[in-house]
C-alpha positions in Angstrom: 24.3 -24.8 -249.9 24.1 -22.4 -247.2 23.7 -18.7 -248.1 27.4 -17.5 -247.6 29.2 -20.3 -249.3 31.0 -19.3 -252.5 30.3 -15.7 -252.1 31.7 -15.0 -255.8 31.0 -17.9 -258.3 34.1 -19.3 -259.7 34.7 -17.7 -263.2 36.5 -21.0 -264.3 32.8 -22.3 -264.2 30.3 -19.5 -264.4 31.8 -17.2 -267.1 31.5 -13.2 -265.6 28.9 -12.1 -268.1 26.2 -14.4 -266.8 24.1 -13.9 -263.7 22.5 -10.9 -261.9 24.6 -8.0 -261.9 25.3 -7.2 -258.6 28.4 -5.8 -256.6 31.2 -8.5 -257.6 28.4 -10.7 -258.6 28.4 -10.9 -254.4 25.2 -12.4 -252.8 22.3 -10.1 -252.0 21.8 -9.6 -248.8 18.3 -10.2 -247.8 16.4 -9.0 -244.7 17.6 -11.6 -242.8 21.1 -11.9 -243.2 23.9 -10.4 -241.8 27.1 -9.6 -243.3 30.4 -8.0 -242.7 30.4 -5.9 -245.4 27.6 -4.2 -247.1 27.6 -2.7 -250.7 24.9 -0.5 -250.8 23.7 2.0 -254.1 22.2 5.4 -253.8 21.1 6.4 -257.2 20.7 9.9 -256.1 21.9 13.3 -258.4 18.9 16.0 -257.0 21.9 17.7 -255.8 24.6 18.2 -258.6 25.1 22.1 -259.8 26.4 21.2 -263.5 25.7 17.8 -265.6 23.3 15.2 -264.5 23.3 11.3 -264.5 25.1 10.4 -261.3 21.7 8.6 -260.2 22.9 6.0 -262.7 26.4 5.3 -261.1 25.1 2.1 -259.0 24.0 0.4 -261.8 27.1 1.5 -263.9 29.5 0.6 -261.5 28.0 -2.6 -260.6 28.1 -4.5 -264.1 32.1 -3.2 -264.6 32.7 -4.9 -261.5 31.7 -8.0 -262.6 36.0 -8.2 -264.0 36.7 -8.1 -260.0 37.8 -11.7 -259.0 38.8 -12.5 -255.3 42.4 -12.3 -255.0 43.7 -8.7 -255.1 47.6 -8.5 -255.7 47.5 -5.2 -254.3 47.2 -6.4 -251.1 48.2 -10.0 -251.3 44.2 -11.1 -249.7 41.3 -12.6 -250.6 38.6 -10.3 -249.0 35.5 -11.9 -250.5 36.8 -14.9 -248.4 38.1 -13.3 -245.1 34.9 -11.5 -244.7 31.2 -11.9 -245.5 30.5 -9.2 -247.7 27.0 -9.0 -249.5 25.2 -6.6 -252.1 22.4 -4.9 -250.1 20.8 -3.5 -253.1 19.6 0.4 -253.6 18.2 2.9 -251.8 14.7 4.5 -253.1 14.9 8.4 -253.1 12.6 11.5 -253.7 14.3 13.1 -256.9 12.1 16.0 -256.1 13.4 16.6 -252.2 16.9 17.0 -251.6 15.6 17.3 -247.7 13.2 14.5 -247.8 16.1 12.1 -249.3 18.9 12.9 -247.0 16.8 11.8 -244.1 15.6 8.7 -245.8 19.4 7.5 -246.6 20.5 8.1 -243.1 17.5 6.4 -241.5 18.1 3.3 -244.2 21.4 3.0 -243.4 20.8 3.2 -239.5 18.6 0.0 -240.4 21.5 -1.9 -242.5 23.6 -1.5 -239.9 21.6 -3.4 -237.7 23.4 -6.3 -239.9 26.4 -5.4 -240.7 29.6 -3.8 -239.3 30.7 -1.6 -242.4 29.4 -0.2 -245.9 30.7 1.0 -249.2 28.2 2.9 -250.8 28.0 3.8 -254.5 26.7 7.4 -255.8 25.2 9.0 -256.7 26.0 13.1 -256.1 28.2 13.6 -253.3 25.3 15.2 -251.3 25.1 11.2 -250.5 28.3 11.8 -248.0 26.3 13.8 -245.6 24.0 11.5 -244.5 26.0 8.7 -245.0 28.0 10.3 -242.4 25.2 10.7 -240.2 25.0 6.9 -240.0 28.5 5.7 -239.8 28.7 8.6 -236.9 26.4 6.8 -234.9 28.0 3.4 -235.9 31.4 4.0 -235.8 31.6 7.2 -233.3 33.5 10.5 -234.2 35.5 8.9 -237.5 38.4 11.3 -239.2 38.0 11.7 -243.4 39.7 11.4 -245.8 38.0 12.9 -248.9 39.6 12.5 -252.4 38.2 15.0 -254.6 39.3 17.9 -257.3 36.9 20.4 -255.1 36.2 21.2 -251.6 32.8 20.4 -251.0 32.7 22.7 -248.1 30.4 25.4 -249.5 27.7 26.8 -246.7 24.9 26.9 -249.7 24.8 27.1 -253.3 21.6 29.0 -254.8 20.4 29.3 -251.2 20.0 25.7 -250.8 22.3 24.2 -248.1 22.1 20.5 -249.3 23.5 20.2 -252.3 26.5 18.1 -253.6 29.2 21.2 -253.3 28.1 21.1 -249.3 28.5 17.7 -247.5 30.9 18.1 -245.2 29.9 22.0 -244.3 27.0 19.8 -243.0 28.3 17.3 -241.8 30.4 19.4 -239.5 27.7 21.8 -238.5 26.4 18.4 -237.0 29.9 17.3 -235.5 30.0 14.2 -237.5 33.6 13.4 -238.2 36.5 14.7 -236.4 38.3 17.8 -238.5 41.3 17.7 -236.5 42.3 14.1 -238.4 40.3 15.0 -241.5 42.0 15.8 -244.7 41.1 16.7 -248.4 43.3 15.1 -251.1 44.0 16.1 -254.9 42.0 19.6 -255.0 42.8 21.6 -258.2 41.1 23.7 -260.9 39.0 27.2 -260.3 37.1 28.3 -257.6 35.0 30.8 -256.8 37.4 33.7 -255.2 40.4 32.5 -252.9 37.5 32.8 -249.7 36.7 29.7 -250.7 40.4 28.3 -249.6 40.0 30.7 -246.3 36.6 29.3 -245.5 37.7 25.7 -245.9 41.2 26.1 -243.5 38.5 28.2 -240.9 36.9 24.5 -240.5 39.8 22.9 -239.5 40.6 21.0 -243.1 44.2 20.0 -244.2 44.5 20.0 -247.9 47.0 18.4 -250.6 46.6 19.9 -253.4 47.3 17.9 -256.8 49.8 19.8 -257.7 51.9 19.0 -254.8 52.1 15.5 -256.2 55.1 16.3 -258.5 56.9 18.0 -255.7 56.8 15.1 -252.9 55.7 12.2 -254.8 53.2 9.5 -253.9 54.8 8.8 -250.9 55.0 12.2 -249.9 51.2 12.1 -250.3 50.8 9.0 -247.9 52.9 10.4 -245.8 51.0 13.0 -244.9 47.5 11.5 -245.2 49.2 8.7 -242.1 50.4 12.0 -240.5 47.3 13.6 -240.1 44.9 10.6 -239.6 47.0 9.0 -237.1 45.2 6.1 -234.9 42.1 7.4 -235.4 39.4 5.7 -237.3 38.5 7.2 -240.4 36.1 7.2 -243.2 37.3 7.5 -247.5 35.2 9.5 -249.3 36.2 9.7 -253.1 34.6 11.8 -255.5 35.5 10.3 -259.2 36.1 14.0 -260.2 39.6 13.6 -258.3 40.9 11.7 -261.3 42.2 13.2 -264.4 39.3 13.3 -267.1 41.9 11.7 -269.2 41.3 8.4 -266.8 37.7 8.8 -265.2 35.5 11.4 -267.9 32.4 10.0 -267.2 31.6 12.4 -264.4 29.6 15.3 -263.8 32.1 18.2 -263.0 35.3 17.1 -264.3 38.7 18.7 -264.0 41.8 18.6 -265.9 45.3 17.8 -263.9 44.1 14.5 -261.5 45.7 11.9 -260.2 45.8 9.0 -262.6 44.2 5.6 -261.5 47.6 4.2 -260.8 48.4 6.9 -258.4 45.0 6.9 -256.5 45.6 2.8 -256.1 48.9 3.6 -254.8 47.8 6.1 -252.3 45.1 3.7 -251.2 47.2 0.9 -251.2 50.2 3.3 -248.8 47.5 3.8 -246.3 46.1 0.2 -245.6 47.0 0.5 -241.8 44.7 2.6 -241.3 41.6 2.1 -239.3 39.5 2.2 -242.6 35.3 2.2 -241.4 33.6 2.4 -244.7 33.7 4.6 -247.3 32.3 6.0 -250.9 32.2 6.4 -254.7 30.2 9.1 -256.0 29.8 11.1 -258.9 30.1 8.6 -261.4 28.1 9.7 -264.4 27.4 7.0 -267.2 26.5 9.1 -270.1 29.8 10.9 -270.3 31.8 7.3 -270.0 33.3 6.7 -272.7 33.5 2.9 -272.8 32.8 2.8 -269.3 36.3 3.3 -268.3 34.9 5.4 -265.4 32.6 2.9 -263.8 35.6 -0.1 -264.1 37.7 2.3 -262.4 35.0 3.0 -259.4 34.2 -0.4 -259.3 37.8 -1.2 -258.7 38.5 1.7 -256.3 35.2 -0.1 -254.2 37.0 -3.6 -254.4 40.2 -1.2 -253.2 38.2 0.2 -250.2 36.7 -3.2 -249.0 40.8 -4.3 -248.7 41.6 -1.6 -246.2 38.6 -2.7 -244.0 
């Protein structure tokens, strides 16, 4: 059988519990393949500033999505059939050097893409983002973002140290990675700081919808504005679990009362599928505080969401 045949094994024969657990129970991709699609895991959390674990997420969020079958209702396709999409495994990093590991994951990632045209990657911290965006820059070209999160992420340093998972995209723009103009944060709530960190974050060139504006325009308010501000540009999806209420998604490391729900993130994913989606992220998924992993199915299915818009 050749390598790409039957990408997912038909659960009518090879019941969803059995097998190794990768993305989807998706083929590995090995070193020399080439794929569409690649799912790749960072088990990185050197960079979080409150509760540890996030370096389990891949492995987490991996064996909940063995439930993911092919056909998504959603979006009335079959993407493990219209595209070859493979499981490219982990990357290794230092969990004593924030600096060391950022340049490893971008310089990995350079490599994969060598044999495929787009990756979702699963966190891991969202210090991940940054070079992540690195690589998809030189990929994909100046790419908007659209970054679902409860918290800006925009911070210049924290403790003096300027990589760290409350800084990606300060970074990433210092670098001219991804095109502000297009870019927009979505579901920010909770405390901050002082209000500088608001001023700081509009200074850089950032829309925001804040969650709270969900009860005054609605879910299609939300996409309207996210198509508004995007436009024809191609863009990236960054989405820290953290956006979710806690009542949906606790298993993270800095979670925030007042989220979206599940339902209303799939909805806003689903409003915005003509977009020209690149690749995008799950981060911040935190095992240990998962109460019956209701966190991990829920990234796992937000992935399978992601790999639809691409």
């Amino acid at each position: 059988m050749d390598f790409f045949d039957n990408q997912q094994p038909d659960p009518t024969k090879i019941p969803r519990y059995c097998g190794i657990s990768t993305f989807a129970r998706l083929n590995l991709l090995d070193e020399s393949s080439k794929c569409d699609i690649a799912v790749v895991g960072i088990p990185f959390d050197s960079g979080v500033t409150f509760r540890p674990g996030a370096r389990f997420g891949p492995e987490s969020i991996r064996m909940n999505s063995r439930l993911l079958r092919n056909f998504s209702i959603n979006h009335l396709k079959s993407p493990f059939k219209d595209k070859i999409i493979c499981d490219a495994g982990d990357i290794a990093t230092n969990p004593f050097s924030i600096c060391q590991s950022v340049d490893k994951i971008s310089n990995e990632l350079d490599s994969l893409f060598s044999r495929c045209n787009n990756l979702i990657v699963l966190g891991g911290d969202h210090t991940i983002s940054y070079p992540v965006l690195r690589s998809v820059n030189k990929k994909h070209g100046k790419i908007a973002l659209i970054h679902f999160d409860s918290h800006f992420d925009t911070w210049d340093e924290y403790f003096g140290e300027k990589c760290t998972h409350g800084t990606p995209f300060k970074r990433a723009i210092d670098e001219d990675l991804f095109d502000v103009d297009h870019s927009m944060h979505v579901g920010i709530r909770g405390t901050i700081n002082d209000y500088t960190d608001i001023e700081k974050d509009k200074e850089l060139g950032f829309k925001t919808i804040f969650c709270n504006e969900i009860d005054d325009i609605g879910i299609n308010g939300i996409i309207k504005k996210i198509l508004e501000r995007v436009g024809d540009t191609p863009c990236y999806i960054s989405i820290d679990i953290d956006c979710i209420d806690p009542a949906f998604a606790p298993g993270t490391g800095t979670p925030e009362p007042g989220g979206l729900s599940s339902r209303e993130l799939i909805q806003i994913l689903k409003g915005i599928s003509s977009l020209k989606v690149v690749g995008g992220d799950i981060v911040e998924v935190a095992p240990s505080y998962d109460a019956n992993s209701i966190t991990a199915q829920l990234a796992a299915h937000l992935a399978y969401e992601l790999i639809c818009l691409i």
